[in-house]
Backbone bond lengths (Angstrom), bond angles and torsions (degrees), N, CA, C in turn:
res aa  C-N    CA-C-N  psi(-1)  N-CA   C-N-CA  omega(-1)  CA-C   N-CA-C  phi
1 X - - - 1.468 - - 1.518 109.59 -
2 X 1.254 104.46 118.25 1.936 106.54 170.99 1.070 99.82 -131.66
3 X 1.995 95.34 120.14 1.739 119.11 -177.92 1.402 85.23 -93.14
4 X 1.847 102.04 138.28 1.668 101.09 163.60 1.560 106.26 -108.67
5 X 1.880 97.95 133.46 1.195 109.33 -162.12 1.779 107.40 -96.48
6 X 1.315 113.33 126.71 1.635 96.73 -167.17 1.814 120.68 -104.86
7 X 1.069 99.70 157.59 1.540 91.74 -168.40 1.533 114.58 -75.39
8 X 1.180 134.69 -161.59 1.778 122.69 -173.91 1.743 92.36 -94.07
9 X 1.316 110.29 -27.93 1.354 93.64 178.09 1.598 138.05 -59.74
10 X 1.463 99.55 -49.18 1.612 134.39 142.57 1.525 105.62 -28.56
11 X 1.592 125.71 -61.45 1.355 115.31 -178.29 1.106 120.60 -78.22
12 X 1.373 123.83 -15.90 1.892 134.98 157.77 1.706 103.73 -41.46
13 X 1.673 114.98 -51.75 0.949 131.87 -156.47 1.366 108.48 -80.27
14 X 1.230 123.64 -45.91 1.680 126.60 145.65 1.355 141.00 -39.06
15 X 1.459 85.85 -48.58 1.573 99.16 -177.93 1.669 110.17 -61.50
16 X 1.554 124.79 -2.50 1.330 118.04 168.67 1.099 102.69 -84.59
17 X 1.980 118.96 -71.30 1.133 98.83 -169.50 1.884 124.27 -41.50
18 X 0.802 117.63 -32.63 1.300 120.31 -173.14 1.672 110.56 -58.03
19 X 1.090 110.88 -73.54 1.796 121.98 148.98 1.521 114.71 2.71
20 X 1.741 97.23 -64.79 1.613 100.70 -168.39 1.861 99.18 -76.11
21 X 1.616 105.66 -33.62 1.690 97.71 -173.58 1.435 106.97 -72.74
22 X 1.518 126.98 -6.25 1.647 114.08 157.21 1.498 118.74 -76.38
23 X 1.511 112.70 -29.62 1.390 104.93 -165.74 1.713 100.82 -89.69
24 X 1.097 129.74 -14.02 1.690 132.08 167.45 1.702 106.83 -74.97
25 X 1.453 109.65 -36.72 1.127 91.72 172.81 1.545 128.24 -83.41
26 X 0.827 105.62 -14.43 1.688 112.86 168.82 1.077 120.41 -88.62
27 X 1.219 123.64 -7.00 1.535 129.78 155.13 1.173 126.07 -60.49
28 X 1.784 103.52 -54.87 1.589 122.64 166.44 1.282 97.95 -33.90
29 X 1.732 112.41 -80.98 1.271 123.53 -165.69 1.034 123.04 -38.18
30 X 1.171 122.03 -45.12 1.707 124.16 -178.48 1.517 102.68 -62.00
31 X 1.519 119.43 -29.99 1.515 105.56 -154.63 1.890 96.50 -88.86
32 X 1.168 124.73 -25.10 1.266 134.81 172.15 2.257 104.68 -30.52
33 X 1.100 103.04 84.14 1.641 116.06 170.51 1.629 116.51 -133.89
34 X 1.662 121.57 148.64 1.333 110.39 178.70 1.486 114.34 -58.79
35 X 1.580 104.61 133.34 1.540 119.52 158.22 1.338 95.13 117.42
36 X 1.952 114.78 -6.11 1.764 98.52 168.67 1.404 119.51 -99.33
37 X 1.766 97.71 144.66 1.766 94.56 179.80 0.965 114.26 -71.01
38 X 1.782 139.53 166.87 1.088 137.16 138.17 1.353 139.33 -35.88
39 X 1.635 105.17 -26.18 1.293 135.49 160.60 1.599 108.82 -46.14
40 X 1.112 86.17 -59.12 1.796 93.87 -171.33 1.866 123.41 -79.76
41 X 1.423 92.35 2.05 1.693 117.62 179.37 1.952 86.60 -92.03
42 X 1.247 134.28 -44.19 1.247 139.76 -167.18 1.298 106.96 -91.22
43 X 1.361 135.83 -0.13 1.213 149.03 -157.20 2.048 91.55 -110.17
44 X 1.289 91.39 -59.09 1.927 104.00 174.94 1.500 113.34 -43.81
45 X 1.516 104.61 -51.50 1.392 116.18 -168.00 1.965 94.90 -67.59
46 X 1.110 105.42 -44.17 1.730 100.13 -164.77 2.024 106.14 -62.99
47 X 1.792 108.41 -32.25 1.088 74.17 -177.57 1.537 108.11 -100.67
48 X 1.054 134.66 -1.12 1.730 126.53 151.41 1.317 109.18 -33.37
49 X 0.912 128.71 -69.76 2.013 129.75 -174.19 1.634 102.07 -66.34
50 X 1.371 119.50 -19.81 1.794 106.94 159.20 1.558 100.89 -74.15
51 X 0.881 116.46 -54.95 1.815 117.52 -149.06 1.636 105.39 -69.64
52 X 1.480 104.10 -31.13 1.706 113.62 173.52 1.599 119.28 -108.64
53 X 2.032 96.27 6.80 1.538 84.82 -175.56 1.893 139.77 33.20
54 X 1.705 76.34 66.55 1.419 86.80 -177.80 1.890 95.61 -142.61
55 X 1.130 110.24 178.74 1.558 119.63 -173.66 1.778 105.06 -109.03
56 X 1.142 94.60 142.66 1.367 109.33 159.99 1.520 116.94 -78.22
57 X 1.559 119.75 116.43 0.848 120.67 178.95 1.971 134.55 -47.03
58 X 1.063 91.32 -36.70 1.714 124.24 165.16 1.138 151.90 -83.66
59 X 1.349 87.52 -1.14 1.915 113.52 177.09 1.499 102.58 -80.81
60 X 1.002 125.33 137.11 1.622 134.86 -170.99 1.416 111.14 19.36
61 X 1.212 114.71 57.08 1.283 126.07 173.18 1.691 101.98 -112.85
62 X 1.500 91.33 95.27 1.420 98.39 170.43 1.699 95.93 99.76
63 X 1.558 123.43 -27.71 1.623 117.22 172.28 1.679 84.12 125.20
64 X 1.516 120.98 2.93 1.499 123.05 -169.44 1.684 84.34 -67.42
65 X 1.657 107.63 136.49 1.455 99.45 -174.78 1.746 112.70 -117.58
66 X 1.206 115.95 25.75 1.486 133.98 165.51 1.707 112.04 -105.60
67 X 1.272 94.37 173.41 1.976 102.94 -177.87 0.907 96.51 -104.03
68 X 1.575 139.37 -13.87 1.221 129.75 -159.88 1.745 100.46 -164.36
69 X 1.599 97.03 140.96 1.633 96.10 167.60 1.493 134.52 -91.92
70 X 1.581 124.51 85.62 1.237 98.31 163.04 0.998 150.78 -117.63
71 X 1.340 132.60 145.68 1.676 133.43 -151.75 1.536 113.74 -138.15
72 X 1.532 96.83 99.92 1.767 102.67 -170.89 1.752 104.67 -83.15
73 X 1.491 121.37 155.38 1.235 155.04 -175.45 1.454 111.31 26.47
74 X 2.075 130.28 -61.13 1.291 88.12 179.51 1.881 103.18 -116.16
75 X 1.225 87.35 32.88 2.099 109.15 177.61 1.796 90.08 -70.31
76 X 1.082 115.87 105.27 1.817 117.47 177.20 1.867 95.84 -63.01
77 X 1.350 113.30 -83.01 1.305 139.12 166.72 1.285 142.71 -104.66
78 X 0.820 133.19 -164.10 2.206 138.41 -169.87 1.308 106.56 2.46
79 X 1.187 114.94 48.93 1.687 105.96 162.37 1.348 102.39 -76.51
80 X 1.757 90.97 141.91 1.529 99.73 170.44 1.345 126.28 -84.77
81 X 1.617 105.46 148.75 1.881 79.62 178.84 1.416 107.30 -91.99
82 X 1.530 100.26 167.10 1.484 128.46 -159.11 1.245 102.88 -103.90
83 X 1.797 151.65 131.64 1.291 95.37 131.12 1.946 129.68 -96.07
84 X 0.736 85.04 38.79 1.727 121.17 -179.67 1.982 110.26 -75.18
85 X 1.609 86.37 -50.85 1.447 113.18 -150.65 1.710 99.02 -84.49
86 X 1.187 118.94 86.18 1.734 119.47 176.15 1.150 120.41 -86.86
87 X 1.215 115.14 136.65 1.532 137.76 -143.83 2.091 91.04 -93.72
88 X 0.789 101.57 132.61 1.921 97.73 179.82 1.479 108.76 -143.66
89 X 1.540 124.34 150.16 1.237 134.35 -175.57 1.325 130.48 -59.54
90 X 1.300 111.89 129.74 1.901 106.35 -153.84 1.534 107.53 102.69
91 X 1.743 119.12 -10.21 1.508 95.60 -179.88 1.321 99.15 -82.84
92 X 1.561 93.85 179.58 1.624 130.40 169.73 1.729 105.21 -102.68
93 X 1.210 112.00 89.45 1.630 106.31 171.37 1.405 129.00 -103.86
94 X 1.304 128.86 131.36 1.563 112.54 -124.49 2.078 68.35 -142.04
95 X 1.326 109.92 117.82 1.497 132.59 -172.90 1.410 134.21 -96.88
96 X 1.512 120.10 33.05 1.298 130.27 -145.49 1.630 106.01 -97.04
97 X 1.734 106.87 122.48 1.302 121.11 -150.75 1.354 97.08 -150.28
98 X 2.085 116.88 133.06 1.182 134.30 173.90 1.399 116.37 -100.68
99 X 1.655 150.78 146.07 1.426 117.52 137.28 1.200 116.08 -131.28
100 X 1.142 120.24 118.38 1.623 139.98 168.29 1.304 98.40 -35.09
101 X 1.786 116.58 139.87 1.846 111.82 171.45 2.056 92.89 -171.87
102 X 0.509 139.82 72.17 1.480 134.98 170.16 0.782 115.29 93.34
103 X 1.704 105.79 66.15 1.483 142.06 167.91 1.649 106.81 61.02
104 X 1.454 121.64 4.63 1.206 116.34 160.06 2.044 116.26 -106.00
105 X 1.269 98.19 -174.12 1.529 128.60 -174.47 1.724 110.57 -139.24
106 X 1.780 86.74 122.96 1.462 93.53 160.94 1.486 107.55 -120.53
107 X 1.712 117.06 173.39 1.513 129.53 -158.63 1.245 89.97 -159.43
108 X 1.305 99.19 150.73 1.365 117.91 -163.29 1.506 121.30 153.61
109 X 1.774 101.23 121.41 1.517 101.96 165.49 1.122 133.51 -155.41
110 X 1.132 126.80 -177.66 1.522 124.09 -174.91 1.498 125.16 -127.01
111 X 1.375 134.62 146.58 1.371 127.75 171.69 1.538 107.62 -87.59
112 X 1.226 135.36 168.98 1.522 149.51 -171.08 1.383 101.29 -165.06
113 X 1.236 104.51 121.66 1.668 137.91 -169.20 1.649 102.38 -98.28
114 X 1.199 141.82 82.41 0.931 121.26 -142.25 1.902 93.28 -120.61
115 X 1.311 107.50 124.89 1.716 110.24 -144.61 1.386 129.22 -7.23
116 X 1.299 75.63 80.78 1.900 103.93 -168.02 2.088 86.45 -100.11
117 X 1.648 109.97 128.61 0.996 126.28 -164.85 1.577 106.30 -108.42
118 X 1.340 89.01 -49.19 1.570 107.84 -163.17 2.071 93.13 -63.37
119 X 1.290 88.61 140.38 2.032 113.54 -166.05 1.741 90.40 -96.23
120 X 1.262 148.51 39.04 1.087 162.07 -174.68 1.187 124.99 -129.66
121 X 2.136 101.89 -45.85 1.209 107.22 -175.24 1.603 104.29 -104.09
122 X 1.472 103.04 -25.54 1.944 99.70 163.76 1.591 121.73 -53.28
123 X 1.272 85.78 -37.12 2.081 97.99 168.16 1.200 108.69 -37.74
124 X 1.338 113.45 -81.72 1.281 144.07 179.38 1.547 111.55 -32.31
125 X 1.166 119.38 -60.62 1.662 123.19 179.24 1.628 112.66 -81.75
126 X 1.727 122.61 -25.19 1.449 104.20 152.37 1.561 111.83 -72.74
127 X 0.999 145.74 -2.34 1.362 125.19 -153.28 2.117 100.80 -106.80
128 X 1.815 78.68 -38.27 2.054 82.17 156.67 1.009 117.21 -73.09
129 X 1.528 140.15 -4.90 1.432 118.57 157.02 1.465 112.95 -86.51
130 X 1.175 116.39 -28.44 1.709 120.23 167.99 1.297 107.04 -39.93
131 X 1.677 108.11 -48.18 1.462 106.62 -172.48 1.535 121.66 -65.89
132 X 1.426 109.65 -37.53 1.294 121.25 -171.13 1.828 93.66 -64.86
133 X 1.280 110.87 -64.67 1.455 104.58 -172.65 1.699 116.16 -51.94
134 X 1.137 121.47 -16.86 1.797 119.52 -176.90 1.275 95.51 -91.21
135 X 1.313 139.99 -19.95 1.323 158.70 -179.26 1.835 90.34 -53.50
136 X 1.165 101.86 -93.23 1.907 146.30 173.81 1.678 79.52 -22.94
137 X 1.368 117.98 -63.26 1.749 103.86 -145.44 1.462 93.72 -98.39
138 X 1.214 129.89 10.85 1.367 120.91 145.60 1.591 117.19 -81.00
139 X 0.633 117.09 -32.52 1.602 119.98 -174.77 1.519 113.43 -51.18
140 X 1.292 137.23 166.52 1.347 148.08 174.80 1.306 104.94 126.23
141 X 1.484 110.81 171.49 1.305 119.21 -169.24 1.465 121.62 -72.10
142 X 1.279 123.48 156.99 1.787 116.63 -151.88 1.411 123.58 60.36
143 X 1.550 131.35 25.03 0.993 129.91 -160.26 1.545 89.08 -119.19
144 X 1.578 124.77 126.41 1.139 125.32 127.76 1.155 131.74 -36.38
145 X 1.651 115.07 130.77 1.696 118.95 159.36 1.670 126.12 -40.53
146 X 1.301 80.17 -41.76 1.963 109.61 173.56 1.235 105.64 -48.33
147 X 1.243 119.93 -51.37 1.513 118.74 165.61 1.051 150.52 -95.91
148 X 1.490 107.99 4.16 1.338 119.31 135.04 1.716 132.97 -58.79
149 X 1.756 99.59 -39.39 1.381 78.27 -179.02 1.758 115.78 -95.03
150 X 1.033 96.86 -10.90 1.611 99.04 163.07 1.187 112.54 -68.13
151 X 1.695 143.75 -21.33 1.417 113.35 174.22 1.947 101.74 -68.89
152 X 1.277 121.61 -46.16 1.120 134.34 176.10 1.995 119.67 -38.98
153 X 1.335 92.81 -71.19 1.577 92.24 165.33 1.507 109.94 -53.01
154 X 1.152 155.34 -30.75 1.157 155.42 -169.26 1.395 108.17 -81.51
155 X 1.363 127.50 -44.15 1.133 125.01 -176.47 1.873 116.30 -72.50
156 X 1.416 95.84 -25.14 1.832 101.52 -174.92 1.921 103.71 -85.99
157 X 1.484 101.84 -32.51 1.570 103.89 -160.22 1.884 95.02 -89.30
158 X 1.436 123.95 -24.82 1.135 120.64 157.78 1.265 128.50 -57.50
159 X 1.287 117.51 -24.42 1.452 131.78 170.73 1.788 123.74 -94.53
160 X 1.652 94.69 8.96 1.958 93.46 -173.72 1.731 103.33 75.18
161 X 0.878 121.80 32.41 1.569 103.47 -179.20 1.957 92.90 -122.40
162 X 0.997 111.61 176.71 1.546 128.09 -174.06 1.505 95.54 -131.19
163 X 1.431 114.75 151.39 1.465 144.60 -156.94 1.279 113.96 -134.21
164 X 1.525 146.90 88.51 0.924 144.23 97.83 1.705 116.81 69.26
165 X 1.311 127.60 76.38 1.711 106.40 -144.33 1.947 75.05 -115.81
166 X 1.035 130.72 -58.98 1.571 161.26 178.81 2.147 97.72 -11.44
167 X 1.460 99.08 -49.35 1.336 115.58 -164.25 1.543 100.30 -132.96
168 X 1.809 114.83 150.91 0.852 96.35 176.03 1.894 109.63 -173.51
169 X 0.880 109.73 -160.08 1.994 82.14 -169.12 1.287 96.78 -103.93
170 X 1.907 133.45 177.82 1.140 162.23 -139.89 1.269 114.88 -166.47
171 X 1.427 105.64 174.22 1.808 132.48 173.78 2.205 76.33 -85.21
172 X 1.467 58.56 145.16 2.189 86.92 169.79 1.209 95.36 -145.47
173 X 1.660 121.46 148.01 1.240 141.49 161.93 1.422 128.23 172.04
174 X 1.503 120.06 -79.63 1.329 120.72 173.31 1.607 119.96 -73.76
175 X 1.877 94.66 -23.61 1.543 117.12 159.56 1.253 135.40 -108.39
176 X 1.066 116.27 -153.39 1.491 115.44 166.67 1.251 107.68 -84.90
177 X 1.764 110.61 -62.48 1.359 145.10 -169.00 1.328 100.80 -95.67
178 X 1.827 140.93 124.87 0.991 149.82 -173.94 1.699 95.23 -143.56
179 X 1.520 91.79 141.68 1.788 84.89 154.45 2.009 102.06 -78.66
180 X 1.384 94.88 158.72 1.738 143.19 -18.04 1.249 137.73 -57.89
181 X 1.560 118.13 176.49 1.574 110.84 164.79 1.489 85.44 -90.94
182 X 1.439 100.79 162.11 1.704 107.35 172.58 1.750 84.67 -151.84
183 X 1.694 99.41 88.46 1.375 103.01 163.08 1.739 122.17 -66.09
184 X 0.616 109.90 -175.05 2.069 130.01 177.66 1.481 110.36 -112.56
185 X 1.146 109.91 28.99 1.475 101.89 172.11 1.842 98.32 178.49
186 X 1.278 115.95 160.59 1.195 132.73 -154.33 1.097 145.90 128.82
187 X 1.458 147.40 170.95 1.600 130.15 -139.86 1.432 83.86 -154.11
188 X 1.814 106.61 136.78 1.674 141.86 -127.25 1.962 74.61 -94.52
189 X 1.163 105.43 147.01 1.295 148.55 -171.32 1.485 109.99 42.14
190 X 1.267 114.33 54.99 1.421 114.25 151.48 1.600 123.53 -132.52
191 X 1.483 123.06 -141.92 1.331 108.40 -162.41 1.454 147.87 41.30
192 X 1.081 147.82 -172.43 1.745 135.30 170.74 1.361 115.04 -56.63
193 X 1.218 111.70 137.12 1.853 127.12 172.45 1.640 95.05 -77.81
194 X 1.465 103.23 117.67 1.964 116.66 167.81 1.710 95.27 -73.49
195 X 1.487 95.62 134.33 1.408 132.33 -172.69 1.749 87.61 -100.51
196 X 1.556 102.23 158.00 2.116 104.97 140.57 1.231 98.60 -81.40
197 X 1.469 109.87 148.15 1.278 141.80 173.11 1.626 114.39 87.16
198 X 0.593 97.34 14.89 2.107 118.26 173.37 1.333 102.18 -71.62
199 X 0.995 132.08 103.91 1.726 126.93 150.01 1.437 118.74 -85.84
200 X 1.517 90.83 122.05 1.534 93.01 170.95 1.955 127.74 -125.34
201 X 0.830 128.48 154.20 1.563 124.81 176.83 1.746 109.12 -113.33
202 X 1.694 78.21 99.00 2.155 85.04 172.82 0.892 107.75 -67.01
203 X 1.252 138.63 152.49 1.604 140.49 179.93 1.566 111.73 -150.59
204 X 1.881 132.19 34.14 1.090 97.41 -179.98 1.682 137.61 -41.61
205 X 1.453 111.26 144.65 1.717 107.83 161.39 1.394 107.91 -114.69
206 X 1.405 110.91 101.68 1.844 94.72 168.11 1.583 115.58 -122.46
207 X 1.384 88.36 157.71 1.676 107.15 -166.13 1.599 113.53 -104.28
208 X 0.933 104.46 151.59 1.990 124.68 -172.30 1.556 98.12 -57.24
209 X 1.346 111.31 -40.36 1.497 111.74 -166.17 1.392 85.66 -129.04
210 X 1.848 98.11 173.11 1.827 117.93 -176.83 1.429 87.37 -90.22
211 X 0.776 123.79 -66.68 2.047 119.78 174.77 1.127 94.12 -10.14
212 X 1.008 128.52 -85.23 2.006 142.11 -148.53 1.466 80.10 -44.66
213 X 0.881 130.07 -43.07 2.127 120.95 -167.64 1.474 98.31 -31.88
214 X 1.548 148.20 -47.21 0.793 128.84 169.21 1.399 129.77 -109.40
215 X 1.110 123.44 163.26 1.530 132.30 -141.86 1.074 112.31 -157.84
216 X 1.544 114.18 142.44 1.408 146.33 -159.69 1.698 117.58 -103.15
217 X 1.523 130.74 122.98 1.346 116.13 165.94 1.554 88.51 -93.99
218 X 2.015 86.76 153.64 1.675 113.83 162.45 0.825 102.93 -84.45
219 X 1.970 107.96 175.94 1.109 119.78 -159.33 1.593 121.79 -90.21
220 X 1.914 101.54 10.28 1.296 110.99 165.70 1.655 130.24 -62.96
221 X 1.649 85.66 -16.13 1.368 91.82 -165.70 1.506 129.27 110.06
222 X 1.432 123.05 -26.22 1.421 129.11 -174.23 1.590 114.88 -150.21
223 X 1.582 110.49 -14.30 1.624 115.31 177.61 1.211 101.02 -55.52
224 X 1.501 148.47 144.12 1.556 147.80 -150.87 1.724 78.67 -140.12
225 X 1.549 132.68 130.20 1.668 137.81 170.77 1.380 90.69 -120.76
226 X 1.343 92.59 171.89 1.702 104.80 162.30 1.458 97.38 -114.92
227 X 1.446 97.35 130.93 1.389 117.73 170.35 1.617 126.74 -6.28
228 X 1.894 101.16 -69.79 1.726 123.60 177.06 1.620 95.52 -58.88
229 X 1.319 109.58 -30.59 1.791 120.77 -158.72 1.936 105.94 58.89
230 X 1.303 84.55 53.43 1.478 114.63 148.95 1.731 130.15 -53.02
231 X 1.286 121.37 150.91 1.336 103.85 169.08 1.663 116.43 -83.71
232 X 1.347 137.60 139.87 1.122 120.51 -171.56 1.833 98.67 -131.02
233 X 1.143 119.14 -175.00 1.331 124.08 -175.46 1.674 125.40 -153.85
234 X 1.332 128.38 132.82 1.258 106.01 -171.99 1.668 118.15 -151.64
235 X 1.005 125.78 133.84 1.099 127.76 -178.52 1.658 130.10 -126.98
236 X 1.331 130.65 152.01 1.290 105.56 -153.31 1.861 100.81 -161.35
237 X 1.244 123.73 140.70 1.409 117.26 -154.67 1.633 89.27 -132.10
238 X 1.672 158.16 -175.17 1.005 135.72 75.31 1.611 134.56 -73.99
239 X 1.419 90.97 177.76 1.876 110.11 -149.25 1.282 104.41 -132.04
240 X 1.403 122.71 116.56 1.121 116.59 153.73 1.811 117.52 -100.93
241 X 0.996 109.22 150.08 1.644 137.76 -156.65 1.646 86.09 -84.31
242 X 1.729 142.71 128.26 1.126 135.11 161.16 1.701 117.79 -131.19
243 X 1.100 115.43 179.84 1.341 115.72 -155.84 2.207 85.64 -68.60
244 X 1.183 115.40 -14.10 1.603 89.90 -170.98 1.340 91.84 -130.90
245 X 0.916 132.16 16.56 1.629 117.40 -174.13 1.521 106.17 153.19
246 X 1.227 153.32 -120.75 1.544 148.59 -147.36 1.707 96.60 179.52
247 X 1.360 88.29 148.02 1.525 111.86 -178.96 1.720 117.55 -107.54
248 X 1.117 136.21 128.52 1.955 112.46 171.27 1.341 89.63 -115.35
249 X 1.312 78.54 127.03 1.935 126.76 -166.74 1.859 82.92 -82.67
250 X 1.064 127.92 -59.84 1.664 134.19 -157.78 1.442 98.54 -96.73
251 X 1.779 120.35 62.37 1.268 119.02 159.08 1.785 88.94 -109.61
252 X 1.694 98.99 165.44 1.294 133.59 38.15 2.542 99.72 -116.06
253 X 0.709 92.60 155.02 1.889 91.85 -164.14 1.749 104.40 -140.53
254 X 1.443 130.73 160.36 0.767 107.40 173.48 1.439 111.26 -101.48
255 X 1.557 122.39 19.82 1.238 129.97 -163.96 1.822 85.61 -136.24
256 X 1.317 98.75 170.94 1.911 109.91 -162.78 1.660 109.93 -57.05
C-alpha cells in the first residue's frame, strides 16, 4: 500500500476541486423534486463542468458512464442516471458527485429525504450524518483507521441500523480511488496511523436493517442494492489529515 502524502500546496490545489464538488453537489441536491429524472440530476452536473470547464470526476472512470451517481432508496451506490428513472415522494435520493480541477479530485455526497414522512426513515438519514460527523472528529494525526471506523460503526449499530461492510471509503486526490481503504467499521488501535497530508473520502453507508449489511450489484454492472433491498442512506465529505486535527475540503453542506 502507498498512501500519497500531499504537501499544503497540493492541498491549496485540492481544496478547489473539492469546493466546486460541494457546490455541484448541492445543486443536484436541491434540484432532487417529484417528476425529476436522474437523468436530469446528470444533465446539471454536465453543464457545471461546461460553464466552469472542469471534469467530472466520474465520467468514464472505470467505463462508469454517468457524471454523477444516483441511487434512490435501496440503490446503496453508482446508480446510473436515468432519464427514464423518475424521482417520486418518499424516495431516498442518494447524490454522489466528483470534480476534477488541478490535477486533483473531490468526493462527496448527500442523502435527500424527499417527503419522506415515515419517523423511521428520518432516523435513519440523521443518524448517517451522525455517522459521518463521528467519522470527521475522529480523524487527526496519530489516529488509527481502526478508529475511525469504530467511531462510525458505533454510532449506526447503537442506533439498530446496519453498516455497509461490502463497500467502503478511501484516499482521494490525484484519483478518485487512492490508498487507503477507510472502512466504516472497525476496532480502536489498529489499521494505518493518519499522517498530515492524507486525503481521505468518509463515506458512511447505513442500512434500515443489519441484513442490508450486505449487498448486491445489478445487472448493469455498478447499481450497488442491499441484499433484503432495504432502504439505505449515505453521505460522504473529503478530509484532509492536518498538523492538529482534519480539515473538510467538501464544505459548504448542510450536514458537518
Amino acid at each position: 500500500m502507498k498512501v500519497d502524502i500531499k504537501t499544503k500546496s497540493e492541498i491549496d490545489r485540492m481544496r478547489e476541486a473539492c469546493r466546486m464538488s460541494a457546490e455541484i453537489r448541492d445543486i443536484c441536491a436541491n434540484a432532487v423534486a417529484p417528476g425529476v429524472t436522474t437523468g436530469e440530476i446528470d444533465d446539471l452536473v454536465v453543464e457545471y463542468c461546461r460553464k466552469h470547464n472542469v471534469k467530472a470526476s466520474f465520467y468514464r472512470y472505470a467505463d462508469f458512464p454517468g457524471h454523477i451517481c444516483v441511487s434512490v432508496n435501496d440503490e446503496v451506490i453508482h446508480g446510473i442516471p436515468n432519464h427514464n428513472r423518475v424521482i417520486m415522494p418518499g424516495d431516498l435520493v442518494k447524490t454522489d458527485v466528483g470534480i476534477f480541477k488541478n490535477g486533483f479530485n473531490g468526493d462527496t455526497s448527500r442523502t435527500v429525504a424527499l417527503g419522506v414522512t415515515d419517523p423511521a426513515v428520518m432516523r435513519l438519514v440523521e443518524t448517517t450524518k451522525a455517522c459521518l460527523k463521528a467519522g470527521i472528529e475522529a480523524c487527526g494525526p496519530g489516529v488509527h483507521l481502526g478508529d475511525v471506523g469504530y467511531a462510525i460503526e458505533k454510532v449506526a449499530v447503537d442506533a439498530g441500523f446496519g453498516v455497509v461492510r461490502d463497500w467502503i471509503g478511501h484516499g482521494v486526490g490525484r484519483t478518485v480511488h487512492e490508498d487507503p481503504q477507510v472502512p466504516n467499521y472497525g476496532k480502536p488501535g489498529t489499521k494505518l496511523v493518519l499522517k498530515p497530508g492524507m486525503t481521505i473520502a468518509i463515506e458512511p453507508m447505513i442500512t434500515m436493517t443489519r441484513l442490508g449489511e450486505k449487498t448486491d450489484v445489478l445487472e448493469d454492472g455498478w447499481t450497488v442494492v442491499t441484499r433484503d433491498r432495504c432502504l439505505s442512506a449515505h453521505f460522504e465529505h473529503t478530509v484532509a489529515i492536518t498538523d492538529d486535527g482534519c480539515e473538510v475540503l467538501t464544505l459548504p453542506a448542510d450536514y458537518p
